[in-house]
BAGUKE-725198 format. One record per residue (C-alpha): x, z, y; residue in one letter. Coordinates in steps of 0.2 Angstrom, whole numbers, plus 5000, padded with zeros to 4 digits. Layout:
<sites>
@u->X&w->Z&v->Y&resn->A
...
</sites>
This chain:
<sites>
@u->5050&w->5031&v->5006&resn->X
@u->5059&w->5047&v->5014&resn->X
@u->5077&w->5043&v->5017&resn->X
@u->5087&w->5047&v->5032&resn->X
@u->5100&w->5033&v->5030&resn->X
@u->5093&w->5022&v->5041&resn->X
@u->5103&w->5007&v->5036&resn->X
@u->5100&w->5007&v->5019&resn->X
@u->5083&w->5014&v->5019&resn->X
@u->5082&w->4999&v->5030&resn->X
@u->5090&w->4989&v->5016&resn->X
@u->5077&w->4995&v->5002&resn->X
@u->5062&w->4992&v->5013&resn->X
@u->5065&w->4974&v->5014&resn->X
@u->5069&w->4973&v->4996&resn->X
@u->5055&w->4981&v->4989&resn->X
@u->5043&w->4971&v->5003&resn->X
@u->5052&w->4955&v->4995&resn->X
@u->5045&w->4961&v->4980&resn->X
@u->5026&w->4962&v->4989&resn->X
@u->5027&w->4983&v->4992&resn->X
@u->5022&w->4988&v->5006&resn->X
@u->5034&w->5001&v->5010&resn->X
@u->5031&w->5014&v->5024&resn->X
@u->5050&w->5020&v->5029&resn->X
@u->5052&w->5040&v->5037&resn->X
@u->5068&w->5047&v->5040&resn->X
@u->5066&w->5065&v->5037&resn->X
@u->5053&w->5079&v->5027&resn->X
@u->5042&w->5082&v->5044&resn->X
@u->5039&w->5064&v->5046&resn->X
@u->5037&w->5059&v->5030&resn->X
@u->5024&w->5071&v->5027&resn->X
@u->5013&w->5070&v->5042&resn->X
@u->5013&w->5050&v->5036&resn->X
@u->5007&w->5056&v->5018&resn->X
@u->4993&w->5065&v->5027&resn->X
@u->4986&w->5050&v->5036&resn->X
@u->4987&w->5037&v->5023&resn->X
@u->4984&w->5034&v->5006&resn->X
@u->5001&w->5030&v->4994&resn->X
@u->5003&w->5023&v->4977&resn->X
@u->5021&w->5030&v->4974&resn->X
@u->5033&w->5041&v->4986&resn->X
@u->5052&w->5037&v->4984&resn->X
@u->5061&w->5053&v->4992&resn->X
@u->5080&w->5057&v->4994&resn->X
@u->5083&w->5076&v->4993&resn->X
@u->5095&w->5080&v->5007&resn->X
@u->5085&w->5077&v->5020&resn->X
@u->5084&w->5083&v->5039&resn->X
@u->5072&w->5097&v->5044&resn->X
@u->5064&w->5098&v->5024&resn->X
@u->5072&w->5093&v->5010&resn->X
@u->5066&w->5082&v->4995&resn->X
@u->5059&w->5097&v->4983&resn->X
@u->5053&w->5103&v->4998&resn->X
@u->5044&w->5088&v->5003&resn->X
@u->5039&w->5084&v->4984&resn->X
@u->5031&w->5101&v->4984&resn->X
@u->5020&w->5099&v->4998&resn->X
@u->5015&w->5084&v->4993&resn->X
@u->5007&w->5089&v->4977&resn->X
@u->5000&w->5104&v->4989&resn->X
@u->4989&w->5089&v->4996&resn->X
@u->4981&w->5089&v->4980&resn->X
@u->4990&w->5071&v->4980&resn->X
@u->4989&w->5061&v->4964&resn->X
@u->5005&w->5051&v->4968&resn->X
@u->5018&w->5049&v->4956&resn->X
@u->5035&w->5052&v->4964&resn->X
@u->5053&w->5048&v->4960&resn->X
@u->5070&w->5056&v->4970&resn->X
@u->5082&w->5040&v->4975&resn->X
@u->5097&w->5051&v->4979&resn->X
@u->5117&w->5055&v->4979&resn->X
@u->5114&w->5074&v->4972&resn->X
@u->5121&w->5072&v->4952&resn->X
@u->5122&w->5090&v->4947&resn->X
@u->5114&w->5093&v->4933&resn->X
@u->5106&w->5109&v->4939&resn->X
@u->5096&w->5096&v->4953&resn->X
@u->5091&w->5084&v->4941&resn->X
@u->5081&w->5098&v->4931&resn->X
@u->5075&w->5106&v->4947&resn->X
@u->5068&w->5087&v->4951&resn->X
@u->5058&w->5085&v->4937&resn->X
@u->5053&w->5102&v->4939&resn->X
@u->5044&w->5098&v->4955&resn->X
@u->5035&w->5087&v->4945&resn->X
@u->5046&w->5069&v->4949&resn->X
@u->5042&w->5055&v->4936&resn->X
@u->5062&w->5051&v->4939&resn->X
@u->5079&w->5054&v->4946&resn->X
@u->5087&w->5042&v->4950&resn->X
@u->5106&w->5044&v->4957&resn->X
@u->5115&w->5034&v->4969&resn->X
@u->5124&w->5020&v->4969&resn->X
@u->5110&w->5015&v->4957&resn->X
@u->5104&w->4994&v->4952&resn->X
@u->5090&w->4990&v->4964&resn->X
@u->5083&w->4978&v->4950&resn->X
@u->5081&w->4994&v->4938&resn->X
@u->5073&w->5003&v->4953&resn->X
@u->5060&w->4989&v->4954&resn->X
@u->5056&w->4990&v->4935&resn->X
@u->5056&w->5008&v->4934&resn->X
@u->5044&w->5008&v->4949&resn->X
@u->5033&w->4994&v->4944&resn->X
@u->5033&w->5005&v->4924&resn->X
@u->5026&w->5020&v->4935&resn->X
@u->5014&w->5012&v->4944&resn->X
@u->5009&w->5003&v->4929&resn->X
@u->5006&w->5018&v->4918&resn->X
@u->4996&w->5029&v->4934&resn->X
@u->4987&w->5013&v->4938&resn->X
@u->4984&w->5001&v->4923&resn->X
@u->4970&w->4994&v->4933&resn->X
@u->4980&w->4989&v->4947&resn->X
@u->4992&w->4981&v->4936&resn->X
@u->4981&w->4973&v->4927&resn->X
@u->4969&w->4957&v->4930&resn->X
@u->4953&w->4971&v->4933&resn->X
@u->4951&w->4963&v->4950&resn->X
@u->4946&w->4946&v->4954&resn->X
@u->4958&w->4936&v->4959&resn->X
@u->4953&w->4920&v->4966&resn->X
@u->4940&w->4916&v->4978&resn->X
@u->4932&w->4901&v->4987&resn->X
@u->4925&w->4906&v->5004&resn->X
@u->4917&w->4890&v->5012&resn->X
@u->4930&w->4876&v->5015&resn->X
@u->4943&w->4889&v->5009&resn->X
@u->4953&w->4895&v->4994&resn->X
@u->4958&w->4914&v->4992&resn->X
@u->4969&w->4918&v->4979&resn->X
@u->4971&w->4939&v->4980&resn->X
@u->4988&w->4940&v->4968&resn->X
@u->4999&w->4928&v->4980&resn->X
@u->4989&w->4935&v->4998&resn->X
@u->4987&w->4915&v->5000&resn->X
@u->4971&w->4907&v->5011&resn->X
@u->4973&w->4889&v->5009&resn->X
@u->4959&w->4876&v->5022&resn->X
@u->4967&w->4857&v->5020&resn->X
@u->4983&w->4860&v->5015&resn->X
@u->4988&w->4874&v->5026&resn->X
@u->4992&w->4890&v->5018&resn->X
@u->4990&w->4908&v->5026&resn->X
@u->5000&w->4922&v->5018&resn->X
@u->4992&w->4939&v->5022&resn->X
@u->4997&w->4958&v->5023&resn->X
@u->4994&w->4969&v->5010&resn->X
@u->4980&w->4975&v->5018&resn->X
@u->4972&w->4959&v->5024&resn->X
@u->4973&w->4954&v->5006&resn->X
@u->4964&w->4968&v->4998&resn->X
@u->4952&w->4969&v->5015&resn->X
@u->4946&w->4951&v->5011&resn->X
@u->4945&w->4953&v->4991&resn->X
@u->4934&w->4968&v->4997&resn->X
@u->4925&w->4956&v->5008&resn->X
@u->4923&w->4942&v->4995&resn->X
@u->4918&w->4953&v->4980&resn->X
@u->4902&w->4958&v->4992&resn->X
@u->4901&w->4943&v->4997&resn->X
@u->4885&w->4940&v->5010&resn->X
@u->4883&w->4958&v->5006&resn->X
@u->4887&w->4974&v->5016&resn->X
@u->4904&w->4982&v->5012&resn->X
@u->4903&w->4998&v->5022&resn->X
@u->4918&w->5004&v->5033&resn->X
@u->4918&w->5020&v->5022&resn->X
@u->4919&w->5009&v->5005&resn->X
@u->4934&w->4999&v->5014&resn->X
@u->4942&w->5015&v->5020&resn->X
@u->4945&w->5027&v->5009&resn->X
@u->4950&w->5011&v->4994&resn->X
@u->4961&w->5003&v->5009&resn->X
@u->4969&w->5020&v->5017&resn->X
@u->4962&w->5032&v->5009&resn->X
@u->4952&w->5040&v->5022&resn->X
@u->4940&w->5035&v->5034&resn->X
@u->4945&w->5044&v->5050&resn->X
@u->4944&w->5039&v->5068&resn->X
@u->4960&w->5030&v->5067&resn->X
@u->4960&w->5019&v->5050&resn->X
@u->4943&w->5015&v->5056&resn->X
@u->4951&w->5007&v->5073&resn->X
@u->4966&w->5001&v->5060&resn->X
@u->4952&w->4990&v->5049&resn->X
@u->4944&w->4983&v->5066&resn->X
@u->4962&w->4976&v->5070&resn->X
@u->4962&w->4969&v->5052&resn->X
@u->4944&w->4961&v->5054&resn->X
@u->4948&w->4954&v->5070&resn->X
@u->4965&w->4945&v->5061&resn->X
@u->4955&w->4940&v->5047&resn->X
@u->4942&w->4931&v->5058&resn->X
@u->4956&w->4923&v->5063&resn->X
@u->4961&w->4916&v->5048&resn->X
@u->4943&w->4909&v->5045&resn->X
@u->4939&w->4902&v->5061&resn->X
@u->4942&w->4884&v->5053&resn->X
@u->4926&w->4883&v->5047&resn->X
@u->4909&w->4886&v->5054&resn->X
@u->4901&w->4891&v->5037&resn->X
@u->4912&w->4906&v->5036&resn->X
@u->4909&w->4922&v->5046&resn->X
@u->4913&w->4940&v->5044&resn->X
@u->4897&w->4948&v->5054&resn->X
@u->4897&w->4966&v->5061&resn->X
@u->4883&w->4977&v->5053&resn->X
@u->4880&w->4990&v->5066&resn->X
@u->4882&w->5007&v->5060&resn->X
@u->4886&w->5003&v->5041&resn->X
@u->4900&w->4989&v->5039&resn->X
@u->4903&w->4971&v->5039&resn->X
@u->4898&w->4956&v->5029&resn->X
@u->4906&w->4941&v->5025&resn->X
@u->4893&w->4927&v->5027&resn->X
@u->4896&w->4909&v->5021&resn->X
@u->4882&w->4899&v->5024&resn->X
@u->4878&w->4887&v->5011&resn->X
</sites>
């Protein structure tokens, strides 16, 4: 999300997040864009008066990234003659402020839904039983004798990874590039922070192990 109201940029963030987005929150065009260069994104929301590059700008260089992600403008610019020149970058909606942040949901969750049926969809295993634990993938739960974990979006999809490969190598380039995207130097030390927190998590049982394969990935290993 690129909007320069910190307040409520701040406000939508936590929304959406509410609503199980993880939302990545810049304030102006440059940011925004070196943050879509270093990570992959389902969907950008993008106001257009912005500071140092605007929204069409910013939508523009986006889709120069060879970027496959939908965009819509969330913004107070009504003049007709911006609307058409939104869709005309390409936007799959324009939506003007003061707007219903329940229709934004819908409208967002519609896109993604449309570009990405498998995500919204039940194409992925959901639930999983690692050793003494319960995993269940759509809630971010891990659940060991009544306790319940609630995990990031990453730590989520990171351990479905993990348990669909189950006492097989997942390579760090598989876990990249579905994860961030890419699989430079720092998402590769990003998923060695998320390893570490999903250890963690695990530690309750001595079955269950995520083991470092030297050069090539890491398995999850559950002894049986």
């Amino acid at each position: 999300m690129v909007e320069d109201d910190i307040n409520f940029g701040s406000v939508l963030k936590s929304y959406l997040e509410l609503n199980e987005f993880e939302v990545v929150h810049k304030t102006d065009g440059i940011l925004g864009l070196s943050a879509f260069k270093k990570e992959m994104f389902n969907l950008c929301i993008i106001d257009v008066m912005l500071p140092n590059m605007d929204g069409f700008k910013f939508a523009n260089e986006i889709s120069n990234c060879s970027s496959q992600a939908p965009f819509i403008f969330l913004t107070a610019k009504t003049l007709k003659a911006d609307i058409i020149e939104g869709f005309k970058a390409g936007a799959y909606d324009y939506i003007t402020k003061p707007f219903d942040t329940d229709v934004l949901l819908y409208k967002i969750r519609a896109i993604l839904k449309a570009k990405y049926p498998c995500i919204a969809s039940s194409c992925e295993p959901e639930h999983f039983k690692i050793g003494k634990y319960t995993f269940n993938y759509k809630f971010r739960t891990i659940c060991i004798n009544n306790t319940e974990q609630v995990l990031s979006p990453k730590e989520a999809k990171l351990l479905q990874l993990l348990c669909i490969n189950i006492n097989n190598v997942l390579s760090r380039e598989q876990a990249l590039t579905t994860i961030w995207g890419n699989d430079n130097y720092f998402t590769t030390r990003s998923m060695d922070v998320y390893i570490t927190k999903l250890r963690k998590y695990l530690r309750n049982d001595e079955q269950v192990e995520i083991v470092n394969i030297h050069g090539n990935g890491y398995r999850l290993s559950v002894k049986v």
